[in-house]
KOLVOKE-210680 format. One record per atom (N, C-alpha, C, O): atom name; x, y, z. Coordinates in steps of 0.001 Angstrom, whole numbers, padded with zeros to 6 digits. Layout:
residues N
site; xx; yy; zz
CA; X; Y; Z
...
This chain:
residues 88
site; xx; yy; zz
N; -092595; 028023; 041124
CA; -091404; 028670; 041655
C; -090438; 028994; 040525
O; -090081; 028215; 039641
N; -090134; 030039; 040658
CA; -088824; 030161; 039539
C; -087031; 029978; 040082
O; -086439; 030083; 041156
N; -086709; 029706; 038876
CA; -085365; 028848; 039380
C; -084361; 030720; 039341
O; -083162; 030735; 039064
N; -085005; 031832; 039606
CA; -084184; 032851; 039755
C; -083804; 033260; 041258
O; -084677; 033194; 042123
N; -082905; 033553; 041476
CA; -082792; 033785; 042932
C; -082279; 035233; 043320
O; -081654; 035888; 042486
N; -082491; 035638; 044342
CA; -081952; 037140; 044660
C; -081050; 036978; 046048
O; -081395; 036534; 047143
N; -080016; 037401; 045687
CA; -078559; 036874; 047471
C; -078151; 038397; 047771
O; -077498; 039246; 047166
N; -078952; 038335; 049183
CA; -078348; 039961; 049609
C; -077834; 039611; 050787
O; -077876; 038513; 051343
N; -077247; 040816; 051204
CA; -076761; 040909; 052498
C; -074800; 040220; 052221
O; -073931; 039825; 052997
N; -074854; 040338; 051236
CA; -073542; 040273; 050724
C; -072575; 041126; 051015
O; -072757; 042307; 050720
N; -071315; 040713; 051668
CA; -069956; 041718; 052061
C; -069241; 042065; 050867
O; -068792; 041270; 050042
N; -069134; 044013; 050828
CA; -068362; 044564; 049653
C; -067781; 043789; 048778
O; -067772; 043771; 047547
N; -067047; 042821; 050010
CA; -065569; 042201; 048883
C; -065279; 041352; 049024
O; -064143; 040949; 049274
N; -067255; 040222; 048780
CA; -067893; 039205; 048512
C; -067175; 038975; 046837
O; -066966; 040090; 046360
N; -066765; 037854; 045871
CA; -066464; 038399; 044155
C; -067659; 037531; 043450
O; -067888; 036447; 043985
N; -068107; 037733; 042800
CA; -069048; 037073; 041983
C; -068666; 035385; 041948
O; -069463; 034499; 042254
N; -067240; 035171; 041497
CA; -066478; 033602; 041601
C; -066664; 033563; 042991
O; -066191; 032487; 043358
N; -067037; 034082; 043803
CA; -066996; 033290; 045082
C; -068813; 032951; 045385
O; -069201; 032064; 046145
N; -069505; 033650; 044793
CA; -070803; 033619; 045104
C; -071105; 032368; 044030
O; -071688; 031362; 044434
N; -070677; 032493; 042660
CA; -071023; 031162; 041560
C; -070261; 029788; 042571
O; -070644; 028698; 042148
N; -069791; 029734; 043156
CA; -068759; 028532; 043775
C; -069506; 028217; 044614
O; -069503; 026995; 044758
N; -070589; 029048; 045674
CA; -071183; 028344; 046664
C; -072388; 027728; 045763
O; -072721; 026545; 045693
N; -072911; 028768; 045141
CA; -074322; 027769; 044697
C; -073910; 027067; 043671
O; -074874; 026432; 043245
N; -072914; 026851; 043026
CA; -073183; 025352; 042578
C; -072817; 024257; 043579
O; -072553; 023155; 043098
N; -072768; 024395; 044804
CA; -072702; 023564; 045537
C; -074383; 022655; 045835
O; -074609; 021719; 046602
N; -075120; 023228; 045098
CA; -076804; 023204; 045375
C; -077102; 022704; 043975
O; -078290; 022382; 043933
N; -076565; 022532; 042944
CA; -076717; 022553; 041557
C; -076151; 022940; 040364
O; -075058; 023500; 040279
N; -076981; 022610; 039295
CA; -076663; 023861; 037790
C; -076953; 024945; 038331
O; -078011; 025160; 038922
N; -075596; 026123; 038108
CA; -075809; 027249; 038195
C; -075983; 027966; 036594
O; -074979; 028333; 035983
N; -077227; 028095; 036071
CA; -076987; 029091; 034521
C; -076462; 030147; 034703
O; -075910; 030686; 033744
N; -076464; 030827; 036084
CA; -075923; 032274; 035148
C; -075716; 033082; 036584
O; -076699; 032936; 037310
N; -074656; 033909; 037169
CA; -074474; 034813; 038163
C; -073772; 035921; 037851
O; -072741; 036004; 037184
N; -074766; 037260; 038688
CA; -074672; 038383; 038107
C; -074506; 039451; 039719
O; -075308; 040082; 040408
N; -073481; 039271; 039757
CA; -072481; 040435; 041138
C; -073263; 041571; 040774
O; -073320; 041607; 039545
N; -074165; 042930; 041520
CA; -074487; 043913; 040719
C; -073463; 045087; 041640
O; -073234; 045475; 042785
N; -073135; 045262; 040440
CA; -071662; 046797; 040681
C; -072512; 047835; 040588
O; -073474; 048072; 039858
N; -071764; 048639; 041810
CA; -072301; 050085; 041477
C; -071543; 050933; 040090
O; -070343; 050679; 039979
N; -072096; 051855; 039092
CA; -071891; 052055; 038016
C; -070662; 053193; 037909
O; -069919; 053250; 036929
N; -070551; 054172; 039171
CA; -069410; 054939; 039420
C; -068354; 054320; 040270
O; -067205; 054739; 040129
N; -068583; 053429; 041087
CA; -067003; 053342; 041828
C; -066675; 052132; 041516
O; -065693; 051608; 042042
N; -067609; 051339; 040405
CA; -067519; 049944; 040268
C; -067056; 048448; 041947
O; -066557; 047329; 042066
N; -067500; 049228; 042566
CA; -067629; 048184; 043904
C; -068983; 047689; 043799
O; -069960; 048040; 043137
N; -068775; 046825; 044594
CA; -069853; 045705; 045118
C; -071236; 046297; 045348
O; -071032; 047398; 045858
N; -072496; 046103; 045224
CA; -073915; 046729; 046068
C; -073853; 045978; 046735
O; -074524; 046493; 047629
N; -073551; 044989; 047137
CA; -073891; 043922; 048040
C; -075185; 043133; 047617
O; -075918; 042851; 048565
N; -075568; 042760; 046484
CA; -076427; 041902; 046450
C; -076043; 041226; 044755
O; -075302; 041836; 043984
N; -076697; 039899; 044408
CA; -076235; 039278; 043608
C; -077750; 038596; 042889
O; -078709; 038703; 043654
N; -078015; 038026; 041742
CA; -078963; 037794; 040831
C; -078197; 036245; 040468
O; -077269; 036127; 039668
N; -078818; 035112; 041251
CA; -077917; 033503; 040683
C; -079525; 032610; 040094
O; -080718; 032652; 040395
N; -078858; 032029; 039342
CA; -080283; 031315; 038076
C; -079817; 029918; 038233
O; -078653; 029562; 038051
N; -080952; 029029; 038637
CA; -080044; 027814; 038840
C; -080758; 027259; 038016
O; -081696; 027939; 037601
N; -080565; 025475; 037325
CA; -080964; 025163; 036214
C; -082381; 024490; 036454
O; -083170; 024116; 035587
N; -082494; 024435; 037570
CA; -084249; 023722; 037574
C; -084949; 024608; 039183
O; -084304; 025314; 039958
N; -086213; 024294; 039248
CA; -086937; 024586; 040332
C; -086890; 023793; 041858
O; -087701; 024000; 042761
N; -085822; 022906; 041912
CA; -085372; 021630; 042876
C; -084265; 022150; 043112
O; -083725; 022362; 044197
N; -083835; 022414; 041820
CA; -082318; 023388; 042470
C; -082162; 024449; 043389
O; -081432; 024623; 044365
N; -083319; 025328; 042643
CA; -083467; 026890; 043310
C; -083934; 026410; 044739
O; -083486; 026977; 045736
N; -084555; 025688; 044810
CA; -085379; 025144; 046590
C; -084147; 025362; 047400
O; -083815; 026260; 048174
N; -083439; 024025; 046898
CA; -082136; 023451; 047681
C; -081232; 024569; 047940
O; -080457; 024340; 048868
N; -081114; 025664; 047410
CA; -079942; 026745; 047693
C; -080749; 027637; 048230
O; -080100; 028421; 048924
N; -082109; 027912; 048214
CA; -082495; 028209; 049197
C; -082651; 028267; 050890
O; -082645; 029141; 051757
N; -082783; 026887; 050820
CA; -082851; 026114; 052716
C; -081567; 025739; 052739
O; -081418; 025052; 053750
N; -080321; 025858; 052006
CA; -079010; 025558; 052087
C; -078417; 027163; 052474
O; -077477; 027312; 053255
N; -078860; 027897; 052047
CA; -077997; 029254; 051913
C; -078570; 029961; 052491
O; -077813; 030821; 052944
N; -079722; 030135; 052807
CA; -080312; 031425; 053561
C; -079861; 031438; 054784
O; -079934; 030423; 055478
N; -079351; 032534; 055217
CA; -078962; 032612; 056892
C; -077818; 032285; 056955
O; -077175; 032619; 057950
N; -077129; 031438; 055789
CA; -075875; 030826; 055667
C; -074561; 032388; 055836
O; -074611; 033357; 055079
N; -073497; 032234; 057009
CA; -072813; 033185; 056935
C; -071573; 032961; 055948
O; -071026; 031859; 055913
N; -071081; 034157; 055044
CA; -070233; 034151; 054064
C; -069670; 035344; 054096
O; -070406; 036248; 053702
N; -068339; 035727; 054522
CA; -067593; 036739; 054503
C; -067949; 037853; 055765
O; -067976; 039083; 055816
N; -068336; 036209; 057243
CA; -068859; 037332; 058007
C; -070587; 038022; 058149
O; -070867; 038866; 059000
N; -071606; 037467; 057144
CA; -072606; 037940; 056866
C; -073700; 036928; 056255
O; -073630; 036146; 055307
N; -074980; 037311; 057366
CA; -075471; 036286; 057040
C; -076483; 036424; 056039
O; -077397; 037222; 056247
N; -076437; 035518; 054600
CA; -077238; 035697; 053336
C; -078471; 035887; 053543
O; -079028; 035692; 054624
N; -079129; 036381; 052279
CA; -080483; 036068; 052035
C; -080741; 035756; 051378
O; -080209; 036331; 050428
N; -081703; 034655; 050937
CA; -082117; 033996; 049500
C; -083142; 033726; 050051
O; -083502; 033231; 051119
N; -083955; 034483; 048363
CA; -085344; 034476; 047902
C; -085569; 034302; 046686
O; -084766; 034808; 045903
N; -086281; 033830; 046353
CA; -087042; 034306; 044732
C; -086922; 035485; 044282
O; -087568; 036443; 044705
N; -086044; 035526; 043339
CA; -086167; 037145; 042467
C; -087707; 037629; 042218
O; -088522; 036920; 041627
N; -087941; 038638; 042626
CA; -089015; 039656; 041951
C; -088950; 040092; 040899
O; -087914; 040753; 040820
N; -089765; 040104; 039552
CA; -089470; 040382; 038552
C; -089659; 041782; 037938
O; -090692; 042449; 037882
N; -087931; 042190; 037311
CA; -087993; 044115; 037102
C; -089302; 044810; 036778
O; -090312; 044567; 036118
N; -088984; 045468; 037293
CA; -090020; 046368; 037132
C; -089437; 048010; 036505
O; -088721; 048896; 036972
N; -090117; 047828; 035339
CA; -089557; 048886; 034373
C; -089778; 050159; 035264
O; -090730; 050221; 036042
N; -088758; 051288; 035106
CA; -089362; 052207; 036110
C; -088786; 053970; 034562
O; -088065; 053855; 033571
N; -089416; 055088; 035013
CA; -089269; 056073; 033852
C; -087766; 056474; 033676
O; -086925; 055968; 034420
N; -087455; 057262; 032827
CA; -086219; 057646; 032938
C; -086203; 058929; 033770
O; -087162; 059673; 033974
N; -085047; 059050; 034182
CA; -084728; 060293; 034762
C; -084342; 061257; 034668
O; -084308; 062005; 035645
């Protein structure tokens, strides 16, 4: 299992400090990444959180999934890993 996680279903004006605040409630959080859209700089509604072990990532899993936050209920999964795609 990898300790990367993918949180969708996130409300616009969900803030990244509010998404790092729940999952370290589950653990070491290494690293959370809010993804902004690149022109209006708002929210996509989904988030990229790295927790520090594979016990961690479990636990914020069966802790957070379905879990409602800002009105909306999460999703947490295992990140899929990028997939390079051509330029445009």
């Amino acid at each position: 299992m990898a300790t990367k996680l993918y949180v969708g279903n996130l409300s616009h004006n969900t803030t990244e400090g509010q998404v790092l605040e729940l999952f370290k409630q589950a653990g070491n959080v290494v690293s959370c990444q809010l993804i902004m859209d690149k022109i209006t700089s708002k929210s996509k509604g989904f988030a990229f959180v790295e927790m520090g072990s594979d016990a961690e990532a479990a636990k914020a899993m069966a802790d957070f999934n379905g879990k409602e936050v800002d009105g909306r209920p999460l999703k947490v999964n295992e990140a899929k890993p990028r997939v390079d795609r051509p330029p445009r």
